[in-house]
C-alpha positions in Angstrom: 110.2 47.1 66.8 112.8 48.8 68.4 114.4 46.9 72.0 113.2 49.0 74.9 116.0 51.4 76.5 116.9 54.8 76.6 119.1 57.3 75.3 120.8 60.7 75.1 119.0 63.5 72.2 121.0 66.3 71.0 119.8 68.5 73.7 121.1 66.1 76.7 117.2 65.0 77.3 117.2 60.9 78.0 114.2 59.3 75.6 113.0 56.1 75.6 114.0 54.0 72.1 110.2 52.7 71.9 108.9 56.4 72.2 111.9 58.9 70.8 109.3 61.8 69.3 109.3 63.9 66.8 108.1 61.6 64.3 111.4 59.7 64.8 112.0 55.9 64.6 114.8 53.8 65.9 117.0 51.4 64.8 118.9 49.4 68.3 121.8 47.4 68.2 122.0 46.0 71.4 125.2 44.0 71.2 126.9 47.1 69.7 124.8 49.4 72.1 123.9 51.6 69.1 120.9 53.8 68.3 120.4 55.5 64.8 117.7 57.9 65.2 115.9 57.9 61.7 113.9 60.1 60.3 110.6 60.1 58.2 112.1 59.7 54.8 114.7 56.8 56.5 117.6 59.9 57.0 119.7 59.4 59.9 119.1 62.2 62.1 120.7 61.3 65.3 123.3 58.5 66.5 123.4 57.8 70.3 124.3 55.1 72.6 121.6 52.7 73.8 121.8 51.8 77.5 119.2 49.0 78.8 118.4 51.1 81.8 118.1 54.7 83.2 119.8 53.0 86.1 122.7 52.1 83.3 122.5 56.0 82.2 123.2 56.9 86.0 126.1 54.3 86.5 127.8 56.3 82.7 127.7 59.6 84.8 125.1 60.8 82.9 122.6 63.4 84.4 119.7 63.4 82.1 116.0 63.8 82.6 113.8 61.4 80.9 111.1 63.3 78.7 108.4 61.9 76.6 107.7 61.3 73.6 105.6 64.7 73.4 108.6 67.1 74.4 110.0 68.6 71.2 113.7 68.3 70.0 115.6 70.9 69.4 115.2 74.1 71.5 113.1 77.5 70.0 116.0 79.1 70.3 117.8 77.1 67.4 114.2 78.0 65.6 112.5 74.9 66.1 
């Protein structure tokens, strides 16, 4: 089970390591502060650093909106 925290997709949207969408599972290091995004078949698709708190995203000078689960990654204008 991945350690609850957040953070940044490919598209700048902050997600939430317990709910990352898109059929996606985490992998957290918390000591290293390291997400690998995986995918379905175990692929990494994404690597990202894992802050403990949006408050921690804020403090980085990162200006993200949290979405859910639900919102899709990738944008329709890179045809997905």
């Amino acid at each position: 089970m991945p350690s609850n925290g957040y953070f940044i997709d490919w598209d700048g949207n902050m997600r939430s390591t317990g709910d990352p969408g898109g059929g996606y599972e985490c992998e957290v290091d918390t000591v290293a502060r390291y997400v690998a995004i995986m995918g379905k078949g175990g692929a990494l698709m994404h690597e990202a650093t894992y802050y403990k708190t949006i408050e921690d995203v804020s403090k980085a000078g990162i200006k993200a909106t949290l979405v859910p689960g639900s919102h899709p990654w990738g944008r329709k204008a890179d045809g997905f």
